[in-house]
C-alpha positions as CSV (number, residue, x, y, z in Angstrom):
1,X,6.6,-44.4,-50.1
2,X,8.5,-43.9,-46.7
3,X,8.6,-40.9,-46.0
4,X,8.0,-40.0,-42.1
5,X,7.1,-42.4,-39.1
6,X,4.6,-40.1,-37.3
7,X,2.5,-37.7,-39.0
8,X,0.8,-34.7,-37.8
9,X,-2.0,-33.6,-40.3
10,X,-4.3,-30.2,-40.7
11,X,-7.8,-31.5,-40.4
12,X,-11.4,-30.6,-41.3
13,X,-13.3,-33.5,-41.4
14,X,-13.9,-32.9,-44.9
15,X,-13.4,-35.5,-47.8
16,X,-9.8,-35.0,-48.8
17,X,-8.2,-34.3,-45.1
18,X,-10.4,-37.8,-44.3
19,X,-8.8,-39.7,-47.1
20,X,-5.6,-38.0,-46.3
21,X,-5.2,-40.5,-42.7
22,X,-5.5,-44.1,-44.2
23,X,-3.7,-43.4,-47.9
24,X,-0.8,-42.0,-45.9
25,X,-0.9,-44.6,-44.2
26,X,-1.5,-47.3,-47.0
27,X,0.6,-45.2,-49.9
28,X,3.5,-43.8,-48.2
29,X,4.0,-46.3,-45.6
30,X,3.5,-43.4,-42.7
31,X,2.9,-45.6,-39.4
32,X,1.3,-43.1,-37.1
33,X,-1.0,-40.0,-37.9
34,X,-2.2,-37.7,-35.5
35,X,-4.8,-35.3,-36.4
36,X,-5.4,-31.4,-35.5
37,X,-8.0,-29.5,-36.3
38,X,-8.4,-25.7,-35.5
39,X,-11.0,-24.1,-33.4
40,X,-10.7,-20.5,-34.8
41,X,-14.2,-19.2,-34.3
42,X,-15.5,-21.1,-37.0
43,X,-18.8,-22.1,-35.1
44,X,-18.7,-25.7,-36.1
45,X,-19.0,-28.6,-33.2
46,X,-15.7,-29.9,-33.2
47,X,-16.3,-33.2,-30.8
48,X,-17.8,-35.4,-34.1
49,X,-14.4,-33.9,-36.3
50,X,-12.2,-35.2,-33.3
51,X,-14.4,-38.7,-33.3
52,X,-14.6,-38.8,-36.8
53,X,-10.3,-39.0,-37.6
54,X,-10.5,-41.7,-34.8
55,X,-12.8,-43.5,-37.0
56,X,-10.6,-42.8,-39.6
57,X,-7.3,-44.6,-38.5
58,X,-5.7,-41.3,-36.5
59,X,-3.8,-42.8,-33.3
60,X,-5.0,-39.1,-31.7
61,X,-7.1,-36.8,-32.5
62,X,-6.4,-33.4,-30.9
63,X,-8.8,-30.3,-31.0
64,X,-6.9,-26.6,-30.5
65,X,-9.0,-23.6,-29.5
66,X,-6.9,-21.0,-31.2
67,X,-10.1,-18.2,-31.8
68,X,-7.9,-16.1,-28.8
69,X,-5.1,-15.9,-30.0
70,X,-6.0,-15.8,-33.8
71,X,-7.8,-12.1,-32.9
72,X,-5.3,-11.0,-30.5
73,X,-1.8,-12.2,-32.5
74,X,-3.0,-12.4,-35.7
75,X,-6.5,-9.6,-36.9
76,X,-5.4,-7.4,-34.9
77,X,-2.1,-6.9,-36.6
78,X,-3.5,-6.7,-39.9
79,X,-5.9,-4.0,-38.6
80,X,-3.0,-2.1,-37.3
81,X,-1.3,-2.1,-41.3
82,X,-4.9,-1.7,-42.4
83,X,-3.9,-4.9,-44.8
84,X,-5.9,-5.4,-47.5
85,X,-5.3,-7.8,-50.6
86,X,-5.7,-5.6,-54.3
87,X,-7.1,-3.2,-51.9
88,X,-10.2,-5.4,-51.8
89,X,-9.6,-8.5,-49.6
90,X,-9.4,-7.8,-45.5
91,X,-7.4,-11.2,-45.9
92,X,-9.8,-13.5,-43.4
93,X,-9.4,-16.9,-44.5
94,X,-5.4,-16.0,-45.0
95,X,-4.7,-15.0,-41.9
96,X,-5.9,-18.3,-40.6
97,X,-3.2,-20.4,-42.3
98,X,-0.3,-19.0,-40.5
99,X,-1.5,-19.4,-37.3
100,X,-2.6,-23.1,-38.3
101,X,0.9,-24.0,-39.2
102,X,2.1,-22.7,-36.0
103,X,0.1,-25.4,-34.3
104,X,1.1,-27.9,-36.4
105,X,5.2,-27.3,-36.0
106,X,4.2,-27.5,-31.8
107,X,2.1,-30.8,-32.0
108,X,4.8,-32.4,-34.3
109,X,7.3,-31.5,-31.6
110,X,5.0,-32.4,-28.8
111,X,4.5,-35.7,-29.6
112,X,7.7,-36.3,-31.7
113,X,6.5,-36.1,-35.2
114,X,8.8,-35.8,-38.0
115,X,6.1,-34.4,-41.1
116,X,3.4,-32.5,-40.8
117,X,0.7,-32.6,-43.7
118,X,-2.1,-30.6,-44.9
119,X,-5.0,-31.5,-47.9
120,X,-4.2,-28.7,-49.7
121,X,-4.3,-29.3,-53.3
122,X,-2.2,-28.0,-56.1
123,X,-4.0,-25.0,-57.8
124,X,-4.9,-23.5,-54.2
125,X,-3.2,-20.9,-52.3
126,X,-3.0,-22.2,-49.0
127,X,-0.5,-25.0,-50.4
128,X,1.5,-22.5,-50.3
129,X,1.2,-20.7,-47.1
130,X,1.4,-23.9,-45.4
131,X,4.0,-25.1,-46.7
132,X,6.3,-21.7,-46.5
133,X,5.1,-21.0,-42.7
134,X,6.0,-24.3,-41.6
135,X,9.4,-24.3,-43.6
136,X,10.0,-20.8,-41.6
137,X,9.0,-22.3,-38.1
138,X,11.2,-25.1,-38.2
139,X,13.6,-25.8,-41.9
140,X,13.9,-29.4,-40.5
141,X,10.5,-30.9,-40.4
142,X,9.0,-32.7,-43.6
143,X,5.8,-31.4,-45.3
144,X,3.7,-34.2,-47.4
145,X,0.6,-32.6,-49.3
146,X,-0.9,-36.0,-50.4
147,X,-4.0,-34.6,-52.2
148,X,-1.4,-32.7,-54.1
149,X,0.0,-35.9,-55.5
150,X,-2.3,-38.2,-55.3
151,X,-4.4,-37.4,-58.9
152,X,-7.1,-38.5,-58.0
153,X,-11.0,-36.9,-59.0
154,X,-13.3,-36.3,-55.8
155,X,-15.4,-39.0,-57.1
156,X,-12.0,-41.2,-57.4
157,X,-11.2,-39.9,-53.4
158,X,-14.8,-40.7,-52.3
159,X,-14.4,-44.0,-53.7
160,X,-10.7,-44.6,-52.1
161,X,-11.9,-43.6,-48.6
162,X,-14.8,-46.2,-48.9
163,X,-12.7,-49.5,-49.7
164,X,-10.4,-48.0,-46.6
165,X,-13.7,-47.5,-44.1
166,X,-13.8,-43.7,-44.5
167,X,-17.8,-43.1,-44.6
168,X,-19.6,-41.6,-47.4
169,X,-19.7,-38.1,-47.0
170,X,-23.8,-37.0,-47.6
171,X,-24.8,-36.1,-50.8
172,X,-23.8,-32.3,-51.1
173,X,-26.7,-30.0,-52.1
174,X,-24.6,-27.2,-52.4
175,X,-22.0,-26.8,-55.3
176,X,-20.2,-23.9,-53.0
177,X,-16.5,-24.6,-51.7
178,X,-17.2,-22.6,-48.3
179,X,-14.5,-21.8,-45.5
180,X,-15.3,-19.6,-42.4
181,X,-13.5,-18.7,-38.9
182,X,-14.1,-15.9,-36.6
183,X,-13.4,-13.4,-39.1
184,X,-15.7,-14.1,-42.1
185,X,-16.5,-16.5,-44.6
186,X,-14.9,-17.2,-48.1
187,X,-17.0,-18.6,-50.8
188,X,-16.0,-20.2,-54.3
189,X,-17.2,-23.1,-57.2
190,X,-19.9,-23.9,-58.8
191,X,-21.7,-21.5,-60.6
192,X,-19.6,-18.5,-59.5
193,X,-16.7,-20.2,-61.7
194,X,-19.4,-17.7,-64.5
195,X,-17.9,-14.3,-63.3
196,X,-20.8,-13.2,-65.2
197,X,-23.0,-14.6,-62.7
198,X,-24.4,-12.8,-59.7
199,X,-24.0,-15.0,-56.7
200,X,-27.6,-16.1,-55.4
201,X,-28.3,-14.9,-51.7
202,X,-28.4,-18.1,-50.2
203,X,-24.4,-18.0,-49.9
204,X,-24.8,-15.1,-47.9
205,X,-25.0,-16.0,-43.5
206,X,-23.2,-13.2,-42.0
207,X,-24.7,-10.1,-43.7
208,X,-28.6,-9.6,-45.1
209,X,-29.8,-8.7,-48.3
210,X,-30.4,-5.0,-48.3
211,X,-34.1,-5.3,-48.8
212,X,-34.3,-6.9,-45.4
213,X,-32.2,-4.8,-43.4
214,X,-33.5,-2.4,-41.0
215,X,-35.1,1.0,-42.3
216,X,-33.9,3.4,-39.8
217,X,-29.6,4.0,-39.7
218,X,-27.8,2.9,-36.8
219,X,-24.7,4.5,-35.0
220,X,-21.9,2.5,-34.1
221,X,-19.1,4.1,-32.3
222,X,-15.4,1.8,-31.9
223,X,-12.7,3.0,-29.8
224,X,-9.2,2.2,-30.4
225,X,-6.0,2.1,-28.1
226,X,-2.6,2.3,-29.8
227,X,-4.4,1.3,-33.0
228,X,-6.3,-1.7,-31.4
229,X,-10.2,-1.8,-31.1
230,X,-10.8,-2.0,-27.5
231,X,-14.5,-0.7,-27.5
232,X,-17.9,-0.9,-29.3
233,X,-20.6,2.2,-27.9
234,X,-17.8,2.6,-24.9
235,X,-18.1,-0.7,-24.0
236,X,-15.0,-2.7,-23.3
237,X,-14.8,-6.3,-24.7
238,X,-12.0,-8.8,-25.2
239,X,-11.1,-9.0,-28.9
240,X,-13.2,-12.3,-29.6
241,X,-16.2,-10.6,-28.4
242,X,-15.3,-7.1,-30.3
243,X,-15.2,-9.1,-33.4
244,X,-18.3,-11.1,-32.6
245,X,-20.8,-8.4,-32.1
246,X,-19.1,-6.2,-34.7
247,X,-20.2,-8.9,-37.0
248,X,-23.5,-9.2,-36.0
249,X,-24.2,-5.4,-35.7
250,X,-22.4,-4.5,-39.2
251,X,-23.6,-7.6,-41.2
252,X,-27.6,-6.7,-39.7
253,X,-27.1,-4.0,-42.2
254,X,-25.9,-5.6,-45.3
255,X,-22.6,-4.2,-44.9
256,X,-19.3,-6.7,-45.4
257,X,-19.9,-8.3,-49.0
258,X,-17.1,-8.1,-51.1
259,X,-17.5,-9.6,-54.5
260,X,-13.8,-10.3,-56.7
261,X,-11.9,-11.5,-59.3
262,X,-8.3,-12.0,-57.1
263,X,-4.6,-12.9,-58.3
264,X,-3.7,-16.9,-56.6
265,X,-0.5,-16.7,-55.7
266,X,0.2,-20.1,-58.5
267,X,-1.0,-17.5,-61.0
268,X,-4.2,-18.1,-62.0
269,X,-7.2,-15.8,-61.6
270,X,-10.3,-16.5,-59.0
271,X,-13.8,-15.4,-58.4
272,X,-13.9,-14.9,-54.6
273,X,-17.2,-13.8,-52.6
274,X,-16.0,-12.8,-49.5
275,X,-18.5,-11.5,-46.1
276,X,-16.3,-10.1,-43.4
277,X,-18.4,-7.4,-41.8
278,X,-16.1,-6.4,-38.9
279,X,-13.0,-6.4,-40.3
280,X,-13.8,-4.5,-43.4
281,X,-15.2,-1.7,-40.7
282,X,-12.5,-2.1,-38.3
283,X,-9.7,-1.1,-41.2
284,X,-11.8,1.7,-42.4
285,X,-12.1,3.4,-38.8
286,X,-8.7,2.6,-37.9
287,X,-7.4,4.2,-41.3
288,X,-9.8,7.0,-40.5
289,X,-8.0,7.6,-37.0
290,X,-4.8,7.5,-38.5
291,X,-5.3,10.2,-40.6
292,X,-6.3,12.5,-37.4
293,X,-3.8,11.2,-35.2
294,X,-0.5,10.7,-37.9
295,X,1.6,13.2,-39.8
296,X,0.8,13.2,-43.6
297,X,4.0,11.7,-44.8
298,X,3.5,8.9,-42.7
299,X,0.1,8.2,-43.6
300,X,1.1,8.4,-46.9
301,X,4.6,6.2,-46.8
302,X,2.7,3.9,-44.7
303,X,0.2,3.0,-47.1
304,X,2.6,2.2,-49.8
305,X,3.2,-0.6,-47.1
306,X,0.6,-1.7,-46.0
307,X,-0.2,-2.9,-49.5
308,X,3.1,-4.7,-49.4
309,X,1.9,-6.4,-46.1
310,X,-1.1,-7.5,-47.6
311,X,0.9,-9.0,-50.7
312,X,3.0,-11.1,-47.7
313,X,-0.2,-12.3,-45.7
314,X,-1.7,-13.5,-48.8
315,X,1.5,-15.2,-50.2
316,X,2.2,-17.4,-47.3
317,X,4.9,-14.6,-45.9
318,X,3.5,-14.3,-42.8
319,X,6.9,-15.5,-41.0
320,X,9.2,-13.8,-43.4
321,X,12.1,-11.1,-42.4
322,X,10.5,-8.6,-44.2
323,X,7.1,-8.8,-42.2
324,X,8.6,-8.7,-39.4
325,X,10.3,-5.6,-40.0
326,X,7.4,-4.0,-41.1
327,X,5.4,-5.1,-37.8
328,X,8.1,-3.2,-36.4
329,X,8.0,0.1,-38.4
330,X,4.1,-0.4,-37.8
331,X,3.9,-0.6,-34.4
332,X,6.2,2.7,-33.9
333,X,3.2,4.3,-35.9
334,X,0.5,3.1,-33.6
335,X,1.7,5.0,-30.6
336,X,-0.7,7.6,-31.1
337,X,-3.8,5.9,-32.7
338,X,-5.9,6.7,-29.5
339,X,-9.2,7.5,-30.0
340,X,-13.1,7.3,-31.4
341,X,-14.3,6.9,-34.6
342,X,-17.7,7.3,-35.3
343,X,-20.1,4.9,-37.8
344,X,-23.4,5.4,-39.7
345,X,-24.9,2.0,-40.9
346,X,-27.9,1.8,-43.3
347,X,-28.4,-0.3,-46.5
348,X,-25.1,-1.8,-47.3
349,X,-23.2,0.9,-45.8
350,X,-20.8,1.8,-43.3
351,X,-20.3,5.7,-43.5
352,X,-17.7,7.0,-41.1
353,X,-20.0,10.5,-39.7
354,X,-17.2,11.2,-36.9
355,X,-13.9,11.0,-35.1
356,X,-12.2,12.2,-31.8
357,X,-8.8,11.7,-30.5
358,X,-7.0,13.1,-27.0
359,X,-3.7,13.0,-29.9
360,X,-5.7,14.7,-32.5
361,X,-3.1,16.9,-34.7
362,X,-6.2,19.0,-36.3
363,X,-6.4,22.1,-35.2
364,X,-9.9,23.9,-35.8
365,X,-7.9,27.1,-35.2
366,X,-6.1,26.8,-38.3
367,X,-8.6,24.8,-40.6
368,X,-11.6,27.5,-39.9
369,X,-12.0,30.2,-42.5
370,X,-13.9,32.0,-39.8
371,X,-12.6,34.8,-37.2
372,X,-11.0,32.6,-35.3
373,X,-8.4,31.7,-38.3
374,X,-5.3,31.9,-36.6
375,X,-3.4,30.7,-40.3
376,X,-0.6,33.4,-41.3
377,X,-2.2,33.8,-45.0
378,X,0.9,36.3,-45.8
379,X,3.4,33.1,-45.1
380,X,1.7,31.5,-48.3
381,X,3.3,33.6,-51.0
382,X,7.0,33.1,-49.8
383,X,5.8,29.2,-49.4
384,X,4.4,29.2,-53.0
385,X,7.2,31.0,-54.4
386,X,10.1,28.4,-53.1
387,X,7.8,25.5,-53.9
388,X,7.3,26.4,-57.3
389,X,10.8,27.4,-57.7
390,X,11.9,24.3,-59.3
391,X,9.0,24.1,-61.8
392,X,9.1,27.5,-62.8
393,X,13.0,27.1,-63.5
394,X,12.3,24.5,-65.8
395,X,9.9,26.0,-67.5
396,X,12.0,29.3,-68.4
397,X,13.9,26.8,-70.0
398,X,12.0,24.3,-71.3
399,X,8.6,26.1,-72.2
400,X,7.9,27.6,-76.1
């Protein structure tokens, strides 16, 4: 099947991205693929991934260290909307999957490809967000999905990449589908397909089982610039290394396990595990400033879209009009979300004890019920009268 000359394809070094080089070569008649995988903070040794697609029939192999730029352009954002998926899900493994289709639509015009492909498969939701990113980067350029097409079992894909020289992946001890970057690690299969089942520690890297985290609380204090986390304890660090030791301080307490039944964008319900221990604290203090440093009604209309933004990262919508309009409404809002927020950790929690802003809009003077109240409690029965108005009208007339 002709479809494309040269070829530029997402790859893992897994099983299906593997198989993906020599059957689109062999099926579809493609005569050059190049492969690119992602550094995003992932922690895995790229160099045997690179050597491996060489092995594999790839006429290049490229390696992109993206971890910058995926904390700076792309969590840091979703912090700022405070995006969550059903309110749940801080949305780390699908914030990776714009950002990967952004370097696939540069390397296919880099070195004159006219596809890209991924090994995405058909029941998945990152089909998806591939496919619509790179459709919104460039209209023009061809997207093949062959493990999409192909049919084949994983037994049936082992067995294909054999006969065509792609080695034997080892025996997997571990019936988990596991995908991690720099901000967290998304787990899924085997026996959590049981949503009955409770999900056995071993899963678990980034945060501890409660009985083996530490017995005394710890105080963590992050400090935020225009709604970006700039410090941990007053300490300045670039946003990989915020994210980095956020993890390691946060998940040391068993805090960042989410555990979920979530809505795949083809339809069908999932059981997720989820660990994302700094991001899940980093949207709960930033939230918290907001509310010190915004008006009510924009807290409040902004939260109506934030959930809306959390819909569009997890559909594949990153690129979209309507995201970018919100980043823009967003951003406005972040002017004044300067400040300090204050974090008690202990057993699987992540309590937020304080907060301080130089754009604070409480006023002790007015909140206190002490003698320092400077509140004009006579205003409130004019103010209750013309807000009630309406009700009361309707009842004189409604009301038996």
């Amino acid at each position: 099947m002709g479809r494309a000359h040269k070829v530029v394809l997402a790859y893992s070094g897994g099983v299906d991205t593997s198989v993906c080089i020599p059957y689109l070569k062999n099926e579809w008649g493609i005569q050059e693929v190049i492969t690119l995988a992602a550094d995003l903070g992932q922690g895995d040794e790229l160099g045997p991934i690179q050597a491996k697609a060489l092995r594999c029939g790839a006429i290049e192999s490229l390696v992109a260290d993206a971890t910058e730029e995926f904390a700076r352009n792309y969590a840091f954002p979703a912090i700022q909307a405070n995006a969550l998926y059903e309110n749940r899900y801080p949305l780390s493994t699908a914030l990776a999957r714009p950002l990967i289709a952004k370097l696939l639509v540069e390397a296919a015009a880099k070195y004159g490809a006219d596809a890209v492909a991924h090994g995405c498969t058909g029941k998945g939701n990152d089909q998806v967000r591939f496919d619509v990113a790179i459709m919104s980067l460039n209209p023009n350029l061809k997207v093949l999905a062959p493990a999409r097409e192909w049919g084949m079992s994983r037994e049936q894909t082992i067995a294909y990449g054999e006969k065509c020289g792609v080695e034997s992946p080892v025996k997997k001890s571990s019936p988990f589908s596991i995908d991690r970057n720099l901000l967290g690690r998304s787990i899924e299969a085997g026996p959590l397909e049981d949503p009955m089942t409770e999900a056995p520690e071993e899963i678990y890297l980034m945060t501890k089982a409660i009985a083996d985290t530490p017995d005394e609380p710890e105080y963590v204090e992050i400090g935020f610039e225009k709604g970006l986390p700039v410090t941990i304890n007053g300490q300045g660090l670039d946003p990989v290394s915020l994210i980095t030791t956020l993890n390691e301080i946060v998940g040391k307490h068993g805090v960042g396990r989410i555990d979920m039944i979530e809505n795949r964008v083809v339809g069908i319900k999932s059981r997720e595990i989820y660990e994302a221990p700094a991001l899940l604290v980093l949207i709960d203090a930033h939230r918290d400033l907001e509310s010190l440093t915004l008006t009510g009604d924009v807290t409040q209309y902004k939260r109506g879209l934030e959930e809306t933004y959390g819909q569009l990262i997890y559909r594949g919508l990153w690129y979209s009009p309507l995201k970018e309009a919100l980043d823009a409404f967003i951003q406005k809002t972040q002017e004044q979300v300067t400040g300090t927020v204050r974090l008690k950790l202990f057993k699987g929690n992540a309590k937020i004890v304080g907060r301080r802003s130089e754009n604070s809009i409480y006023s002790p003077d007015l909140a206190t019920y002490g003698e320092d109240d400077e509140f004009d409690h006579r205003a409130a029965e004019g103010f209750i009268y013309v807000w009630g108005l309406p009700t009361k009208v309707w009842a004189a007339k409604h009301r038996k």
